[in-house]
N, C-alpha and C positions, 0 to 999 in steps of 0.2 A: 602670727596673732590672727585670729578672728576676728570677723567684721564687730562684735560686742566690745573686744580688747582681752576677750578671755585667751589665756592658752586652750591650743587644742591640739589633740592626741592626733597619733596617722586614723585612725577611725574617726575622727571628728567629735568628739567625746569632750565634754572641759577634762585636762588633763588632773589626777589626783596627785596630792602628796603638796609640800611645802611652795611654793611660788615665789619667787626673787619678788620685792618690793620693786617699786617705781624709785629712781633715783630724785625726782621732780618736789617732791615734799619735802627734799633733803636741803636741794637746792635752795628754795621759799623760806626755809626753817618756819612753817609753819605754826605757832602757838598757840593752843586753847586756853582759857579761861571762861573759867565759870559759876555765877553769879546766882544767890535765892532772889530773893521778891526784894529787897531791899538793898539788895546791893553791896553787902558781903561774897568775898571770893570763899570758895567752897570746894572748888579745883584747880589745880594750877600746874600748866606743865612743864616737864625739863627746858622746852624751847620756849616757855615763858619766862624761865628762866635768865635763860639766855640771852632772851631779846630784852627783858626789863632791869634785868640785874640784880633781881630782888630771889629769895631763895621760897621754898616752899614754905618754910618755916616762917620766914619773911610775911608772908603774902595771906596766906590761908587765913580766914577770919575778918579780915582787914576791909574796910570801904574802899572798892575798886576806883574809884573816883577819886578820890583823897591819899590815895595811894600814887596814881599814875598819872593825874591828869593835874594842870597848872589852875591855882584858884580860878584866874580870870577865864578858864574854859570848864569849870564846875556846874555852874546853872545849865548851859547849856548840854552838856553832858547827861544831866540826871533830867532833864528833858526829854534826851531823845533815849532814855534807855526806861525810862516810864510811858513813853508813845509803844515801843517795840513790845512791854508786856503787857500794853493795853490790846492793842491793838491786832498781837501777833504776825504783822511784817514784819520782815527784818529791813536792815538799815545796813548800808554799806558806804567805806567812803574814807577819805585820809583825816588822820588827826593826827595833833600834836600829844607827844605823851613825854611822861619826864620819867629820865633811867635815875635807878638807883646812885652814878657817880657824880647827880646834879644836870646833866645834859639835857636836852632834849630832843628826839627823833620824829618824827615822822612814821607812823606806821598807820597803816590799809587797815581797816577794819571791816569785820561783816556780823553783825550783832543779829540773832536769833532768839526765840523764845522755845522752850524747852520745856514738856511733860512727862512727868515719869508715871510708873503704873501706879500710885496712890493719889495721882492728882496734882502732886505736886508740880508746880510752878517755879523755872530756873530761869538764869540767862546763859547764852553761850556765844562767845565772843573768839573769834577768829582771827589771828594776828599775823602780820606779813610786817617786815622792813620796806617799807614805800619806795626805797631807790634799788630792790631788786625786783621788786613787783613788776615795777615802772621798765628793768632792762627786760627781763623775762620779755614783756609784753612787744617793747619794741623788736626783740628778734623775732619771736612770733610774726610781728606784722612784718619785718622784713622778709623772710622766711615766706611767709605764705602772700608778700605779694613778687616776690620774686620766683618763687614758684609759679603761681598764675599767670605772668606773665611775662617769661622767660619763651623765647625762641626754640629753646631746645626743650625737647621730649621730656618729661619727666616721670620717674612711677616708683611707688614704692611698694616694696614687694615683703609677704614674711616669712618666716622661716620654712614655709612648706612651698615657696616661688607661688604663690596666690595671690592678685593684686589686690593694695589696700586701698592706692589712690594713685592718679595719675592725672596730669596738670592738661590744661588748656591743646598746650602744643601737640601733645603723645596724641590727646584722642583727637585731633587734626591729623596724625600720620598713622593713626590705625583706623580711621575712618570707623571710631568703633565709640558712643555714647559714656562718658566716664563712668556713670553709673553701671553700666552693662560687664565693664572690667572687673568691680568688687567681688572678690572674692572666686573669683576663675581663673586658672592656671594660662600661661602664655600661649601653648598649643591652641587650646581653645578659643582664642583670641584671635591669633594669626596662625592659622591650620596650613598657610602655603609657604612657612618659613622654617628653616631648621629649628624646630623649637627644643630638639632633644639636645643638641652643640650648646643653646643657648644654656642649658636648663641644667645642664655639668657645669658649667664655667660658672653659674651665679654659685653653686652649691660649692664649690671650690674655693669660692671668695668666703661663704659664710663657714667655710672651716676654717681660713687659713688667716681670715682677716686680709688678705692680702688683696689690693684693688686691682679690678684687671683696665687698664685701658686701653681705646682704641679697638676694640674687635669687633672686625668690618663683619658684614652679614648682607648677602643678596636674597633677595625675593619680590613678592607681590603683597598687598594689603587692600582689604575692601575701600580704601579713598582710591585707589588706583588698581584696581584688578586687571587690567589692560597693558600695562606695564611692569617691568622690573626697575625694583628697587633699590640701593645701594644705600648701608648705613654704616655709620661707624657709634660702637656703644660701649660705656664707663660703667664698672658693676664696683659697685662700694659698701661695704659690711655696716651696717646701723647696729650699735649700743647704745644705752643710756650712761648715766655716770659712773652707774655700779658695776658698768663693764658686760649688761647682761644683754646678748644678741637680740633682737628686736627685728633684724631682717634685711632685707637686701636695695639699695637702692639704686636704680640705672638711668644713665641719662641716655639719651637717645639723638643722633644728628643725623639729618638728610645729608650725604653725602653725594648724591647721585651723579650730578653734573663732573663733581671731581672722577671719579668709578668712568663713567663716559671717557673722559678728559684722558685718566689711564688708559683705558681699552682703546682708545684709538690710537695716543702713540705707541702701544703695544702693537694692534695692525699694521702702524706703518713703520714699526721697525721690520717686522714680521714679513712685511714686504719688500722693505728695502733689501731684508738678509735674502729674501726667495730671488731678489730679480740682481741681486749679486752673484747668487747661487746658479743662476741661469747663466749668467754670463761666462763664469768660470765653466760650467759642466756643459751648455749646447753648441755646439760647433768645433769640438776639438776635435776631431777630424774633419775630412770633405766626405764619409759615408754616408749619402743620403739615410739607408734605413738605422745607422748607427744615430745621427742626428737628430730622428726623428725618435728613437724610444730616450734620448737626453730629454728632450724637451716633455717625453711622459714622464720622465722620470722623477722633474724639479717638479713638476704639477701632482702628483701623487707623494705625500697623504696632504701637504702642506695648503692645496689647494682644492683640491678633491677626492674620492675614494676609485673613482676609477676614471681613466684618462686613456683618448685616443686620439692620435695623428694620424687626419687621412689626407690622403690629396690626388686630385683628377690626376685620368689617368693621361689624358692628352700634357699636361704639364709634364709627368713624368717623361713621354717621351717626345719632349719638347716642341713639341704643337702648344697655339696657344686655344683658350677652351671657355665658349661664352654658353650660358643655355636659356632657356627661352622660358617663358612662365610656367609652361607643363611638360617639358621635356625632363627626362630620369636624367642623372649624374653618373656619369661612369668613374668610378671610386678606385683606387687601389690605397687598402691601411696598409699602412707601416710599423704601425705602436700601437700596444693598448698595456696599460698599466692597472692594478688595480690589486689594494691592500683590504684584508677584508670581506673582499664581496665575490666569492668563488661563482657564483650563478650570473652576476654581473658581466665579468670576466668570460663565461661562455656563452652569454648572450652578445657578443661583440663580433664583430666580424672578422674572421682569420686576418692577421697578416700577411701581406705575399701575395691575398687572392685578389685578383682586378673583379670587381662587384660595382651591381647596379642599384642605386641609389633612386627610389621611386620620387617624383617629383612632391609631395606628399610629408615625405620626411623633413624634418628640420635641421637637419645636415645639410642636406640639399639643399633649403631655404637659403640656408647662412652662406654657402658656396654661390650660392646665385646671385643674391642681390650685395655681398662681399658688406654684410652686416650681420652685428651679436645677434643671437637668438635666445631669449632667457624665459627657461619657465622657472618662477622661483619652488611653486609648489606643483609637483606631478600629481597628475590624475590619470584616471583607467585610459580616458583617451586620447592624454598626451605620447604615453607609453607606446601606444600604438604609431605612433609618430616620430618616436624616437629609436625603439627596434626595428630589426631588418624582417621582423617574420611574429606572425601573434605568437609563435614560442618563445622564441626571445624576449616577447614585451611580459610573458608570463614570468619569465627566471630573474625579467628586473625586477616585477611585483614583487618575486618573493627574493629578491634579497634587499629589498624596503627604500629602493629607489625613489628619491623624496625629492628630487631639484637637478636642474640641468641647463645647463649653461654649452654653448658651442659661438667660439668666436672666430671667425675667417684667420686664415693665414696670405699677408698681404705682401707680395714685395716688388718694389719697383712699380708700383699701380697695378699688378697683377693678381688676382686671386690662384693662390695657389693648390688652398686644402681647408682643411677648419682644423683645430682642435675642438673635441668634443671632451666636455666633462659631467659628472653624476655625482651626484650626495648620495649615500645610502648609510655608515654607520656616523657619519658627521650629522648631528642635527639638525644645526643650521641650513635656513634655506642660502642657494644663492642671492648676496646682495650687491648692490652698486659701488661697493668695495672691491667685491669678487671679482665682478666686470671690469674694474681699471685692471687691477691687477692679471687679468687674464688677458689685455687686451695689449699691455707691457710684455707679457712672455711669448705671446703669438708675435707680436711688432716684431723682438729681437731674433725670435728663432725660427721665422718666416727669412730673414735673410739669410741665416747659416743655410737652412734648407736650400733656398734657390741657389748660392755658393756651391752645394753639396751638389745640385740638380743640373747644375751648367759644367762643373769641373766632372763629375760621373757622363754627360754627352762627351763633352770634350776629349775625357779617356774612353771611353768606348771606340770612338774616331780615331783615336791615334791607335789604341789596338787594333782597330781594324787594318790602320795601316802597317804596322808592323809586321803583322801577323801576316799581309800579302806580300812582303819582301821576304817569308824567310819560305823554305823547299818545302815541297812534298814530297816522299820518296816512300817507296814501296818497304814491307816489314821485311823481305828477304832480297839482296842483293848482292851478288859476286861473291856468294857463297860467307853472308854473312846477316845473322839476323839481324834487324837497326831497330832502335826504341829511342823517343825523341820528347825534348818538352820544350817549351816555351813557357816564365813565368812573370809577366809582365811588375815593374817592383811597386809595390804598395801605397806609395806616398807620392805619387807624380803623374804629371797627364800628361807627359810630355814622353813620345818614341823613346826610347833607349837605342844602343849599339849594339848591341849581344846578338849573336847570330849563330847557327852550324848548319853545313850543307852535308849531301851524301853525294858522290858524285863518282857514277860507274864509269871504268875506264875501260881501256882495252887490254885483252887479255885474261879477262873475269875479275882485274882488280878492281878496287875501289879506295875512293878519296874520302877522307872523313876530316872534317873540319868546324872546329869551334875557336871564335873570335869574340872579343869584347873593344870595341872602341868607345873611349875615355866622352863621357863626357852623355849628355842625352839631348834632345832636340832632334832639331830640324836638318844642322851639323852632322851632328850624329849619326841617323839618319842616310841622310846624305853617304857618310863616309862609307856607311858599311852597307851601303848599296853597287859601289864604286869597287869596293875591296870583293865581294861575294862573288861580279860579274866577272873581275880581273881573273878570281881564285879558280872560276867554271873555265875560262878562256885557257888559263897557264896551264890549271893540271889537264887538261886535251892534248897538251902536248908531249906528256908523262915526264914531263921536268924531276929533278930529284928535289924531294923536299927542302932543303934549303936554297937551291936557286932559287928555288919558287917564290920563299918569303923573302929573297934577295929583292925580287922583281915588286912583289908586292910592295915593299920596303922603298922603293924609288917612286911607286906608284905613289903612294900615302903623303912621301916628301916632297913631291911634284907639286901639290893641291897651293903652294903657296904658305906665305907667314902664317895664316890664320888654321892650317891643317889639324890635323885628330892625330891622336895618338892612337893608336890599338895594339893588344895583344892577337896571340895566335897561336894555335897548336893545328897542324899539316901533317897527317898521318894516310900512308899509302899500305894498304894491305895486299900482299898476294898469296893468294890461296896455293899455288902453285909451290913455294917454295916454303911456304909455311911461316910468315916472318912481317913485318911490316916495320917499314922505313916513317922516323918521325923526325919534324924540326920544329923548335919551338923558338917563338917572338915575343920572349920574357913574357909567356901567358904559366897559369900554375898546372904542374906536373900529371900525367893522366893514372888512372889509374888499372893497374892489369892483375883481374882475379885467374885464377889457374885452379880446376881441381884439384883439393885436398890440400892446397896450401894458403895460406892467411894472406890476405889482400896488399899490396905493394904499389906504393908508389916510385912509376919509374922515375929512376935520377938521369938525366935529360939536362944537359945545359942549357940551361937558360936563356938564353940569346937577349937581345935587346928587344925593347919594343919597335915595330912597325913607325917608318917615321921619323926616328932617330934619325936615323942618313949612316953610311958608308964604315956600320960593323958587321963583319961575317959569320952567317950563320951555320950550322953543321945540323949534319945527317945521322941518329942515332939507329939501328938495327935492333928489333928487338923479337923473339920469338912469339910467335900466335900458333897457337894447336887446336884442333876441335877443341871446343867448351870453353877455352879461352874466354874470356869478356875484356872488353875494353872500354874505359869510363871516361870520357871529356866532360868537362865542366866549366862555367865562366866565375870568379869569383864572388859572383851574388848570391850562391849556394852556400860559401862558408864562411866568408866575412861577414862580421858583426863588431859595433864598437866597443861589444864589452868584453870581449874573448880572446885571446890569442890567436892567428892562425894554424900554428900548431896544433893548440887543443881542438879548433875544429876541424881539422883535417885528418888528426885520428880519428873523432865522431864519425869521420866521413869513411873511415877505414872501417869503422866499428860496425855501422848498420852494414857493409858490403861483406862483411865474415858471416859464415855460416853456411848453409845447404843453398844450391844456385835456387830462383825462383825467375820465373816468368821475367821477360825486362817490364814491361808496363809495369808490374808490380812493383818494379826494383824503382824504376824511377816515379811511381806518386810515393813511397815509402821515406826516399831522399828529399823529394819538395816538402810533404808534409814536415817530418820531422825536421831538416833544416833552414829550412828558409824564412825567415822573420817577416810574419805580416807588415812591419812596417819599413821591411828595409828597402834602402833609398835606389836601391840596384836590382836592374832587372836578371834573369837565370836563363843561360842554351844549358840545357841537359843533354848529349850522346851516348846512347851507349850498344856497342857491337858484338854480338856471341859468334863464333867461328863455326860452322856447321860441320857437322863429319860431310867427310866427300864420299858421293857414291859410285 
């Protein structure tokens, strides 16, 4: 409806053609009567009918007074309706009147005077039943002061969504003058709200009749432009009696604090699941740089768009690392993550690469004085302070680098690194949410890292030592090329047993030897220090391979109750007769390739392990020819818990068939493809090609 109550067209036009009445007169039963100069009725309508009881027939002609009204209100009566044609005010007001079946009612009156185009002089009398007047009225005043002052918003809207009216409260949350709302569309009103979501959903109620409530709606509004606003809003279809659409009406509630109240335990569930999520995912290994891309990992997208782990380089190699107000940061990153932000992403510093950190930067800053650094909002010359080079602060510009956040990594009172973080397709700047939250994931995975930092020294150190107990031996000896590995196992910092020596004898032979003693430490260790020097000493004296491991076998059981066990394969080559003598100390079988025929594992009795005590071992003969190969290995090459040894020992058959290649080649080909980064056992690789004799 238009602001007049006329219908109006989509052009704004009064709409033509027929118009649904008002149900409101129907309601009222409004009835006319109407009077000459004397007071003869003259007209009389259906609904005066109805209201008086008397028929047309009845009525017409008759003294309206004498007719409807009780003698003793007769004077007065034909008083005030001789004032009204004198006078021509009208008169309004309740009287008593008498129905046709003797009763008397009560009905409203509004007495008029009336000329027609001859002059003519009438009365016109206006008739309501007094105890519907009376409800009418009072919902009205109910109605419009409950409107007025009702807490919640109110507006009513008409069929084209154009406000007709809107109560005290609304124009307090639209900070918008009631008057200013008539007859203007809700867009117009509140320009910074979804007003097209709004403006479907009212229209959808006024087809469907159907009330929508409860839909929530965020924005801003001129009483608060400053802020976001949360509501929750009731859209309800307005007819009359006659059922005819008249428009839309919505209630309106500040919800804001509830909205708040949601989004923050949304945050900190949000955060409880990240810093659960962190726990499960940062530290499952001890790989330092493994560690450190977990901890980008749980931080990228949930906490920012791109994420990097750095840490001094003196930590890394276990120095401790203080710096001075102006001194650079010598940096080695680890990690940098980032979803989204490709130029971000190469504006970062390699991985891997040890980099100097100008004193300048706010990395630096944060590693120095072992406190958050936050700029919520980046600018040109933050940028500069956060790249390692004005191109880099260029490729963050342009991938819209908005906020950054970098919190120390602390552990044990030490600063170790920071994490560094960036907003760029997150809106959001960093806030004092972020901060906790980042200051949780650095706290937890600042100690995996130092774990990962101290257990990586500690195996470095113990490979070192390993690695100076086992031989060096020249690539071609006693007429036989040698190719060798070492592969320390995966999951432990602790020495292993695993051993193989080359050891030239007299007469152009040679000794070849691979050992695994049970167990790893310091023991360990130990043992296979004890057995390597025995095995140099024994074979000097060209013992035959099973006294040998007889001797060694006494030696091992000597050590006392708390002794090692080890295996052992003792292999004596002589070029001379073309053939080499092998004993084996229940270590697994070697293997001997032969031109043009398919790789073979010798069958080799078994023997016991080293250590047992007082079983005898034997001397196997097996033939070597030029080209010949010969492959020792410790079982940390083919054991696995999820495999059979069988099946990997034909694997192991598998990659050794085919055309001979290089031994270097042969054996990274064997490490790589066999050996399980995380298995719990270290690997002696030997392997020997027989040379032609010249």
């Amino acid at each position: 409806m238009g602001a007049a109550g006329i219908p109006a067209s989509e052009g704004g036009e009064p709409a033509r053609g027929t118009v649904r009445p008002s149900g409101l007169l129907d309601v009222l039963g409004m009835a006319s009567v109407v009077t000459d100069t004397e007071g003869r009725i003259v007209l009389w309508s259906p609904q005066a009918e109805e209201l008086f009881g008397y028929s047309a027939q009845e009525a017409l002609g008759k003294y309206a007074a004498h007719l409807m009204i009780n003698e003793q209100h007769v004077d007065l009566v034909v008083k005030l309706f001789a004032d009204v044609m004198e006078t021509g005010q009208s008169w309004a007001g309740a009287f008593p009147v008498r129905h046709k079946d003797g009763g008397t009612r009560l009905v409203e009156f509004r007495n008029m005077r009336l000329l027609d185009d001859r002059g003519g002089v009438y009365a016109l009398g206006l008739c309501a039943d007094h105890e519907i007047v009376r409800r009418l009225e009072r919902d009205v005043a109910l109605s419009t002061r409950m409107v007025s002052q009702s807490p919640i918003g109110l507006a009513v809207l008409d069929t084209e969504l154009r406000y007709v009216s809107v109560n005290p409260a609304l124009e307090q949350l639209n900070g918008v003058p009631a008057e200013d709302h008539v007859g203007r569309k809700i867009g117009e009103i509140l320009p910074h709200l979804d007003a097209a979501a709004f403006e479907t959903a009212a229209r959808e109620v006024l087809r469907t009749g159907k009330p929508l409530v409860d839909l929530h709606t965020v924005g801003r509004t001129a009483a608060d432009p400053d802020s976001e606003h949360a509501w929750s809003v009731s859209l309800y279809r307005l007819e009359d009696s006659l059922g005819t659409v008249l428009g839309v009406a919505a209630s309106v509630l500040d919800v804001t604090e509830q909205h708040l109240a949601t989004v923050e335990a949304e945050t900190a569930r949000r955060r409880l699941a990240l810093v659960a999520d962190a726990s499960a995912r940062i530290g499952t290994t001890l790989d330092l740089d493994r560690t450190a891309r977990e901890l980008a990992g749980v931080a990228v997208p949930e906490l920012a768009d791109v994420a990097a782990v750095d840490l001094l380089e003196a930590v890394v190699q276990g120095r401790p690392s203080t710096l001075g107000p102006a001194e650079p940061a010598v940096i080695r990153p680890l990690a940098v993550e980032a979803t989204g932000a490709p130029d971000a992403l190469n504006a970062a510093d390699p991985p891997g690469q040890v980099a100097r950190y100008a004193a300048e930067r706010l990395v630096t800053e944060c590693v120095r004085t072992g406190s958050p650094v936050l700029v919520a909002r980046v600018g040109p010359a933050d940028l500069t302070r956060i790249a390692r080079s004005p191109e880099a602060a260029a490729l963050l510009a342009r991938a819209g680098v908005h906020s950054y956040l970098a919190v120390p990594l602390i552990a044990r009172g030490e600063v170790l690194g920071a994490l560094d973080l960036k907003r760029a397709a997150n809106p959001e700047p960093f806030g004092e949410d972020d901060l906790l939250l980042a200051r949780e994931l650095a706290a937890r995975a600042a100690v995996q890292i130092d774990n990962a930092r101290w257990y990586q020294d500690a195996r470095n150190t113990a490979l070192t030592l390993q690695r100076s107990m086992l031989p060096s031996h020249p690539s071609v000896t006693g007429g036989l090329e040698v190719a060798s590995r070492y592969q320390p196992a995966g999951a432990t910092a602790e020495v292993g047993g695993d051993w193989f020596d080359v050891i030239p004898l007299e007469g152009g032979k040679t000794a070849l030897v691979v050992g695994d003693v049970m167990g790893s430490g310091i023991n360990a260790a130990a043992t296979m220090g004890r057995l390597r020097t025995a095995t140099n000493t024994l074979a000097s004296l060209d013992l035959d391979p099973a006294r040998l491991l007889e001797h060694l076998d006494r030696i091992t059981e000597s050590q006392g109750p708390e002794h090692s066990i080890a295996t052992c394969v003792y292999a004596v080559h002589d070029p001379g007769l073309g053939q080499c003598r092998i004993a084996n100390a229940g270590h697994l079988p070697p293997v001997r390739l032969r031109p043009g025929r398919p790789p073979e594992l010798l069958d080799l009795p078994t023997g016991a392990p080293l250590g047992v005590g007082g079983v005898a071992f034997s001397t196997t003969t097996v033939g070597l020819e030029p080209g010949d190969r010969l492959v020792l290995y410790t079982d940390g090459l083919v054991e696995t818990r999820q495999h059979p040894l069988d099946e990997r020992l034909d694997a192991l058959l598998e990659l050794l068939d085919g055309p001979d290649r290089p031994l270097e080649e042969v054996c990274d080909v064997l490490l790589r493809t066999l050996h399980q980064p995380d298995n719990s056992d270290d690997v002696a690789l030997l392997i020997a090609r027989v040379q032609t004799q010249q």
